[in-house]
N, C-alpha and C positions, 0 to 999 in steps of 0.2 A: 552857971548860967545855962539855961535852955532855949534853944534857939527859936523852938515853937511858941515863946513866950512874946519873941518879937516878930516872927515869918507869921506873917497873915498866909492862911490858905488861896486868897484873890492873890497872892502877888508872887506868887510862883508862876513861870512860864516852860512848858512842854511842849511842842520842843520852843527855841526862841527861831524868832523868822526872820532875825537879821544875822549876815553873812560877815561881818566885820568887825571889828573891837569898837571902834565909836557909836556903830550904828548899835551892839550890841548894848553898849552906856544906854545909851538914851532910850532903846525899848525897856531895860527896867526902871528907869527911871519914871518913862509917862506909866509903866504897870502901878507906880508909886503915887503918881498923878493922879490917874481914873481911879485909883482906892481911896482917893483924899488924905494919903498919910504925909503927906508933902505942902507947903503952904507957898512954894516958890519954886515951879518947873525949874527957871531958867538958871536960879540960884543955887540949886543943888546941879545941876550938869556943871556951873563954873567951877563948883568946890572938885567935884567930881575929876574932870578934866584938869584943873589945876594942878590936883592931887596926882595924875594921871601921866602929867609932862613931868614931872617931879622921876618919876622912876615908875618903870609896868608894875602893875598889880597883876599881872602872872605871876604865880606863884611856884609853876615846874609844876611836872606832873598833871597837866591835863585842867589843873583849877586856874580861877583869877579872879581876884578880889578886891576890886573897884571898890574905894571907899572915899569919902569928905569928909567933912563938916562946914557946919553955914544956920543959921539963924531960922534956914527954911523949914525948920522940925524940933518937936518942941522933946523928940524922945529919938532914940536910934529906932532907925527901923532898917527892913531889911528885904532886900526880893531875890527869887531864885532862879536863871536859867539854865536849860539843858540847853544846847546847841546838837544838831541834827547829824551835822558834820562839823568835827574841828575846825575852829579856825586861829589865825594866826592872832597873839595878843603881844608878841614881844615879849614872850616870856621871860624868866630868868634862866629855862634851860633850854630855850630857843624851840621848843616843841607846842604844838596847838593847843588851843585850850577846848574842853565840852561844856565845863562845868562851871557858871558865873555864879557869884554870889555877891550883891551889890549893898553896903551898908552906908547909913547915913546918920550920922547923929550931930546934937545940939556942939557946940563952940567949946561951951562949959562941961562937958559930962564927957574926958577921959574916960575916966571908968570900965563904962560899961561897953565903950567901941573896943577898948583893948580886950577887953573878957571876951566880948565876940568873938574876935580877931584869932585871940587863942581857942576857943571852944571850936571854930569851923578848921582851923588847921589839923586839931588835934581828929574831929571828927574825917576826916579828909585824909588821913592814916592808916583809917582799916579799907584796907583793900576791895576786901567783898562788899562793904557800904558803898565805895565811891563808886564801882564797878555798877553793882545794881542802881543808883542812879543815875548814873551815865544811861542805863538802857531802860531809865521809866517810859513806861509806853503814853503818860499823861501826867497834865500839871496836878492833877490828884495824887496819884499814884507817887510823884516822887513827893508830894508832900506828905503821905502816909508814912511814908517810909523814912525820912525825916526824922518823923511824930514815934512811931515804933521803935526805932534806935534810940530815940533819946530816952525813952521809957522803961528800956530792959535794964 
C-alpha cells in the first residue's frame, strides 16, 4: 500500500493549530470536510471519538493514529498533522505526540484500514523520516517528503 494513494496533498496540515488531542481530532477531521472526502462531519468525529474512549491512538514515540469507521466515506481516506509543540495524547508510553495521522474508512473495507495501519507504523520506524517530518517547515513539504520516501 502507498499512502500517497490515499493522503490527498489538501489534507495535510503544517503545522496543526490546535493544542490538544480532541481539538487536534476534529481539525483533521473538518481538513477532511473542506476536501469533501467525508460525507458526515459529525459521524466520522463519533466513530472517531468512540474509537478514541476505547483506548489512545498514541502510539509511543511522538505518533498517534486516530482512526474509525462509519458509513461517512465510501473509501479510507487519510489526513496528516504536524503539531508545533508536542502535545499530550495519553500515549501508550505516556510521552507527547507531534505527528497525527487520522484515518477513516467505510464499515466493510477491513482491509485496507489494517494495511494502512501497518504501512504508517512500519513507515514511522525509520528514524530519519519521522525526524524530517516532525521539522517540515510546511504542509507541502512534509507532503513531499511522504511522496519521496514512498518512491525510493
Amino acid at each position: 500500500m502507498i499512502l500517497t494513494q490515499i493522503l490527498q496533498p489538501t489534507s495535510v496540515k503544517v503545522p496543526l493549530e490546535s493544542k490538544d488531542k480532541d481539538a487536534v481530532i476534529t481539525e483533521l477531521v473538518d481538513l477532511l470536510d473542506r476536501n469533501k472526502l467525508i460525507h458526515n462531519r459529525q459521524a466520522v468525529l463519533d466513530a472517531v471519538f468512540t474509537r478514541e474512549r476505547t483506548r489512545s491512538t498514541g502510539i509511543g514515540s511522538g505518533i498517534a493514529i486516530p482512526h474509525g469507521k462509519c458509513a461517512a466515506v465510501k473509501e479510507l481516506v487519510m489526513a496528516l498533522g504536524v503539531a508545533e509543540a508536542p502535545l499530550d495524547f495519553e500515549s501508550v508510553d505516556g510521552k507527547p505526540v507531534s505527528i497525527v495521522i487520522l484515518l477513516v474508512s467505510p464499515q466493510d473495507q477491513t482491509g485496507p484500514h489494517i494495511q494502512a495501519l501497518a504501512r504508517i507504523s512500519r513507515l514511522m520506524l525509520d528514524v530519519d523520516f519521522k525526524s524530517a517530518l516532525e521539522k517540515a517547515p510546511s504542509s507541502e513539504a512534509a507532503y513531499d517528503l511522504l511522496s519521496e520516501h514512498e518512491t525510493r
